[in-house]
C-alpha positions as CSV (number, residue, x, y, z in Angstrom):
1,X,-4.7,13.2,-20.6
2,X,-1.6,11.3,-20.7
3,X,-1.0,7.6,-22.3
4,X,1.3,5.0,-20.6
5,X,2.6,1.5,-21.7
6,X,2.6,-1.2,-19.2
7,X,4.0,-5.1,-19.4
8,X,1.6,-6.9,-17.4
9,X,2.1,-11.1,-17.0
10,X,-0.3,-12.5,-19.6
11,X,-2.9,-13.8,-16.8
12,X,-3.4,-10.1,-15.5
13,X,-4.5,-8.5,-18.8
14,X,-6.5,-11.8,-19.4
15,X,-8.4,-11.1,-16.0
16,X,-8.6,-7.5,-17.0
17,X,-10.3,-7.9,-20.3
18,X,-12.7,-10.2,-19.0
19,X,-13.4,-7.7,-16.2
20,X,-13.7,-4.8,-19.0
21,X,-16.0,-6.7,-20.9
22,X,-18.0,-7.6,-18.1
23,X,-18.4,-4.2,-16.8
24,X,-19.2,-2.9,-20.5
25,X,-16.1,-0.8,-20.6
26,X,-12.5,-0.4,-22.6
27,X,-9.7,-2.1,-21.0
28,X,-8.1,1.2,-21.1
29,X,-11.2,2.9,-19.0
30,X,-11.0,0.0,-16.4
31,X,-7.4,0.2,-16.2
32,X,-7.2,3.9,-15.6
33,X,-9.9,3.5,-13.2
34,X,-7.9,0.7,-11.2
35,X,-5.1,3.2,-10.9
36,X,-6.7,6.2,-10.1
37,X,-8.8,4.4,-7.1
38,X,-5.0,2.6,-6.4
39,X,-3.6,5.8,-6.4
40,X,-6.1,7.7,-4.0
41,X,-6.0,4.8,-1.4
42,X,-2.1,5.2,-1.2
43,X,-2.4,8.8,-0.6
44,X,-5.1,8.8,1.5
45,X,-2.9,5.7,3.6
46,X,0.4,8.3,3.4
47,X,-1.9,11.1,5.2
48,X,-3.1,8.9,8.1
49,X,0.7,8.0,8.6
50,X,1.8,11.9,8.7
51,X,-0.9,12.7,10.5
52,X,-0.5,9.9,13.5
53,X,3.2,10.9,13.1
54,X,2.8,14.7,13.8
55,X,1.3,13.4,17.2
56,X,4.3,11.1,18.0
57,X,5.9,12.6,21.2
58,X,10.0,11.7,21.4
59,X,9.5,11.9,25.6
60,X,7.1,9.4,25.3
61,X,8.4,7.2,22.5
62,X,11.5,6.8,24.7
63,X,9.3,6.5,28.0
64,X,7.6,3.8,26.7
65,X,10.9,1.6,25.3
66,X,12.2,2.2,28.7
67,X,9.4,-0.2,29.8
68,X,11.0,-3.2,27.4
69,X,13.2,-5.7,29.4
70,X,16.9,-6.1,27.9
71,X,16.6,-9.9,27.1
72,X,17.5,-12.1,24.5
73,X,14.7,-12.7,22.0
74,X,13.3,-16.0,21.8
75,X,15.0,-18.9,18.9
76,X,12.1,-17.8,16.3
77,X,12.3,-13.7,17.2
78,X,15.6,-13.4,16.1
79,X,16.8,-11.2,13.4
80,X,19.7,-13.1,11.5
């Protein structure tokens, strides 16, 4: 087990606490909790990404950008 320090803006740990104390537990359980379910999601998120990824075809990629007119974008498309 490792131990971190974290700065967290006052009304974070305030909703934390209250959280903690309303689920009977440490704020120290409920945080490491929070971040190991945060952490999970992300990596399950990265593995749909390289998985729809490994599927991608370049052929049909291009194929398909082939099909976008060459216009102008409209006033509020624009990148400035």
């Amino acid at each position: 087990m490792s131990t971190i320090t974290a700065d967290l803006p006052d009304p974070v740990f305030k909703s934390i606490k209250h959280l903690a104390e309303t689920e009977g537990m440490s704020v120290e359980q409920l945080a490491s909790l929070a971040i190991s379910q945060a952490v999970g999601a992300w990596n399950s998120q990265a593995r749909i990404f390289e998985e729809r990824a490994s599927r991608g075809e370049r052929a049909k990629f291009d194929a398909a950008l082939a099909m976008v007119p060459n216009v102008k974008p409209d006033l509020n498309d624009e990148i400035l």
